[in-house]
C-alpha positions as CSV (number, residue, x, y, z in Angstrom):
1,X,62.5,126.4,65.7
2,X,64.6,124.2,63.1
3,X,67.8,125.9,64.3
4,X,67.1,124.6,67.8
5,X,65.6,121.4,66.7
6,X,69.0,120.7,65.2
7,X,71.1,121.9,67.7
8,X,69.3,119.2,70.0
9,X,70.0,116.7,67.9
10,X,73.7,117.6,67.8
11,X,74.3,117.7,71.7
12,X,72.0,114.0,71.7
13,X,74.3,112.5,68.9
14,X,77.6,113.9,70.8
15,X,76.3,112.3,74.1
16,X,75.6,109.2,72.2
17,X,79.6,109.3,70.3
18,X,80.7,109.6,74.2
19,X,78.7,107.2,75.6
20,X,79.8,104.6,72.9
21,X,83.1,105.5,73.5
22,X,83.1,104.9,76.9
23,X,81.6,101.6,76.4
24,X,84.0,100.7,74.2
25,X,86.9,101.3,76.5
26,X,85.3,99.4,79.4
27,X,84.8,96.5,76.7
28,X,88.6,96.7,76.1
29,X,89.5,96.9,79.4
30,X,87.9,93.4,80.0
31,X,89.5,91.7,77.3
32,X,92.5,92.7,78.0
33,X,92.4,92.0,81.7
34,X,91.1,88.3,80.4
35,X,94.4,88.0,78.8
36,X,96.5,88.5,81.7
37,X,94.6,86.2,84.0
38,X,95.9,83.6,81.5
39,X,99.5,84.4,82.3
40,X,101.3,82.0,84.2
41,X,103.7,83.6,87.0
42,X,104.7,80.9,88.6
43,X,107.4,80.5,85.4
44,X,109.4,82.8,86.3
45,X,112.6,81.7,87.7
46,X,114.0,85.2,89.8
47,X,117.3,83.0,90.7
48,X,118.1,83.8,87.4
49,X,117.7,87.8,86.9
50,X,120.7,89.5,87.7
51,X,120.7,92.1,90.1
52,X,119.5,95.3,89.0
53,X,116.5,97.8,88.3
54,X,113.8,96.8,85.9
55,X,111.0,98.8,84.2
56,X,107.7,97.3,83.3
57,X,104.6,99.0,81.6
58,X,101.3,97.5,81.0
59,X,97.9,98.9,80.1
60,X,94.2,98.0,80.0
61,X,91.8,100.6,78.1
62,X,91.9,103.4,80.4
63,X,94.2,101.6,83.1
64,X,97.7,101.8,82.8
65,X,100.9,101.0,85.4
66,X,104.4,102.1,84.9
67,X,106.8,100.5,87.8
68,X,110.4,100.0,88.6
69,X,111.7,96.6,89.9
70,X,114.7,95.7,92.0
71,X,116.1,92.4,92.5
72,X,119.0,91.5,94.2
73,X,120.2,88.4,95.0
74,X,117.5,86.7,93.3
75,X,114.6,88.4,95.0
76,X,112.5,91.1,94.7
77,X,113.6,93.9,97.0
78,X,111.6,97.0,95.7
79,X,108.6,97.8,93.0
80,X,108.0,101.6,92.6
81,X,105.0,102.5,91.0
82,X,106.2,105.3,88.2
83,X,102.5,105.8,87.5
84,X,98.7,104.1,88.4
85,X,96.5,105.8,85.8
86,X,93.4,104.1,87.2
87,X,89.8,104.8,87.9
88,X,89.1,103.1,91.1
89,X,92.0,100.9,91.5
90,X,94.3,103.0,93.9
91,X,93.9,100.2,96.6
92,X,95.5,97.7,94.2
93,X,98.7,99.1,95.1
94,X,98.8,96.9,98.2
95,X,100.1,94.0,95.9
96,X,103.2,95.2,95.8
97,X,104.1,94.4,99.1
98,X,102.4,90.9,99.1
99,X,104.9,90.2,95.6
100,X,107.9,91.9,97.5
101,X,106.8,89.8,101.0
102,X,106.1,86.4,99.1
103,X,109.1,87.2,96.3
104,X,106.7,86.0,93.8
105,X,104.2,87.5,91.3
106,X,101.8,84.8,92.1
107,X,99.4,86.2,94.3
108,X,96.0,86.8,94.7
109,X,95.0,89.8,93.4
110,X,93.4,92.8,95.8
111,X,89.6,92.8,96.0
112,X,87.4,95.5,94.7
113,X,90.5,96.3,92.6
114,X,90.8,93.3,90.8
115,X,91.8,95.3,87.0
116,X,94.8,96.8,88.4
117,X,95.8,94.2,90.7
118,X,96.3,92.4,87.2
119,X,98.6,95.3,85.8
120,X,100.7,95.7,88.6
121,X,101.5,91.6,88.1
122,X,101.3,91.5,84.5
123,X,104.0,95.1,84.7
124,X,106.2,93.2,87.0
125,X,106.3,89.8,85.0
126,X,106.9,92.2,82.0
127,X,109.7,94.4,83.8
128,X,112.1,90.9,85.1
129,X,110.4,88.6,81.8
130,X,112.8,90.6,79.1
């Protein structure tokens, strides 16, 4: 009886570490994201970026995007996606085209995908801000 009596209390505590964790993630996920919506793409002048390929990374908890820029000519010709590790944000891919159609990273961000919407920019800004 003790033996199974402490063998239920391991599994609950386990469940418990996870659940935490998981929290925890989430938690850093959000501040993170908070911090990109401060960012201010409208800065960035792409007249200026010489032609070429650019790679930007950024990462939210468990979110993270890898991407390859082009510019030529002072606009944005092609973004790549290297790698979307994302939960439910697959649809915030779309972005890529309204940044490559508008030639700006100011743009409203996908709905429903709102975390990695905020990567993909924040990735981009990163890849042409260096």
């Amino acid at each position: 009886m003790e033996r199974k009596r402490y063998i239920m209390l391991s599994a609950a505590m386990a469940v418990s570490l996870l659940l935490l964790l998981i929290f925890m993630a989430f938690m850093l996920t959000r501040v993170r994201i908070s911090e990109l919506r401060e960012n201010d793409y409208s800065g960035l002048d792409l007249t200026q970026i010489e032609d070429g390929k650019y790679i930007g990374e950024e990462y939210a908890g468990l979110v993270k995007v890898r991407l390859e820029v082009t510019v030529k000519s002072g606009e944005i010709r092609e973004i790549d996606i290297l790698l979307h590790r994302q939960i439910s944000g697959k649809a915030a891919e779309a972005i890529v085209a309204d940044i490559i159609r508008t030639n700006s990273i100011d743009v409203d961000v996908i709905s429903g995908a709102t975390s990695s919407s905020e990567l993909i920019r924040a990735a981009v800004y990163q890849a042409l801000n260096e």
